[in-house]
N, C-alpha and C positions, 0 to 999 in steps of 0.2 A: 876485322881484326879482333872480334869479343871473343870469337869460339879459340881462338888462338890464345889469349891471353886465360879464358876459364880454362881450356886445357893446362897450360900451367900453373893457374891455382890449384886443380885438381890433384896436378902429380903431387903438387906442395903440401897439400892438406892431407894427400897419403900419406908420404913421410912422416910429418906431425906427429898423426896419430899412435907411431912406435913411439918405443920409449929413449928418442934423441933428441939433443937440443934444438927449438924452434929454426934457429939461423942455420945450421946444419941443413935441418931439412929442407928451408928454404934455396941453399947451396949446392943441395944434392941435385933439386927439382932443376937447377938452372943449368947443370952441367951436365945431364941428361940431357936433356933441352940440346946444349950445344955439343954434346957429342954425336948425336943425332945428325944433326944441321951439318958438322964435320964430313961425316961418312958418307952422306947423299950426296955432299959435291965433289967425293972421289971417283975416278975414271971409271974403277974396278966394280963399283955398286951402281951402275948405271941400268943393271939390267932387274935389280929390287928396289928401286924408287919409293915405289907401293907400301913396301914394308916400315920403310920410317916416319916417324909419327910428323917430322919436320915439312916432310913432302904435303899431309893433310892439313896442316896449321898452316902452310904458304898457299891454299889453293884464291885466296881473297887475290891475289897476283892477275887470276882469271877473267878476272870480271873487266878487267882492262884491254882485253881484246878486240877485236872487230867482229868477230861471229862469239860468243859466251857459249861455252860446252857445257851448260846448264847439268847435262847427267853428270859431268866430271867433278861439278863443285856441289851434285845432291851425295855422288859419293864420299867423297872427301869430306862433307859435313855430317855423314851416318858414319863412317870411320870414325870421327871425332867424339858424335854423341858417345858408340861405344868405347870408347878411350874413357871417356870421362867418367859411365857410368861403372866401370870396372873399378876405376881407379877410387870411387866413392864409395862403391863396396869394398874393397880391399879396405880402403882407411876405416869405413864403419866399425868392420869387423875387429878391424885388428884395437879399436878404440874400446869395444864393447868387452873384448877381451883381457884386455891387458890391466892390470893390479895399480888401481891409483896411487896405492899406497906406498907401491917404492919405485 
């Protein structure tokens, strides 16, 4: 459950880095989070699972099986890396950019 939980530091620590209030951002990253989590267990999205990030952050579910799709949860954990490492450059940037002063 760590790469689950650094994924949503990450979203959170992108936000951050604009220029909104901490709690905010921390508010935004969790409701992403669960709109996400929402729409994966809609009937109609059964067939892009793949595309929500909630489907990659539940793959630790797996390991609870009787046979482990080992490739299922190295995908799901390289999905995640890049998720995160996106989401670290976006807040870099947007951090290195943005005018401390006001």
């Amino acid at each position: 459950m760590v790469p689950k939980a650094v994924t949503i530091m990450t979203l959170g620590f992108m936000f951050s880095c604009y220029n909104i209030k901490p709690a905010a951002a921390t508010i935004l990253a969790l409701s992403l989070t669960l709109i996400s989590g929402i729409m994966q267990e809609l009937p109609y999205f059964n067939g892009l699972q793949n595309w929500f990030i909630t489907y990659h952050m539940n793959v630790w579910r797996e390991l609870f099986n009787e046979h482990i799709p080992w490739w299922q949860i190295g995908q799901s954990m390289s999905m995640l890396i890049g998720y995160n490492l996106t989401f670290l450059l976006i807040g870099c940037t947007a951090f290195h950019t943005r005018d401390i002063k006001s």
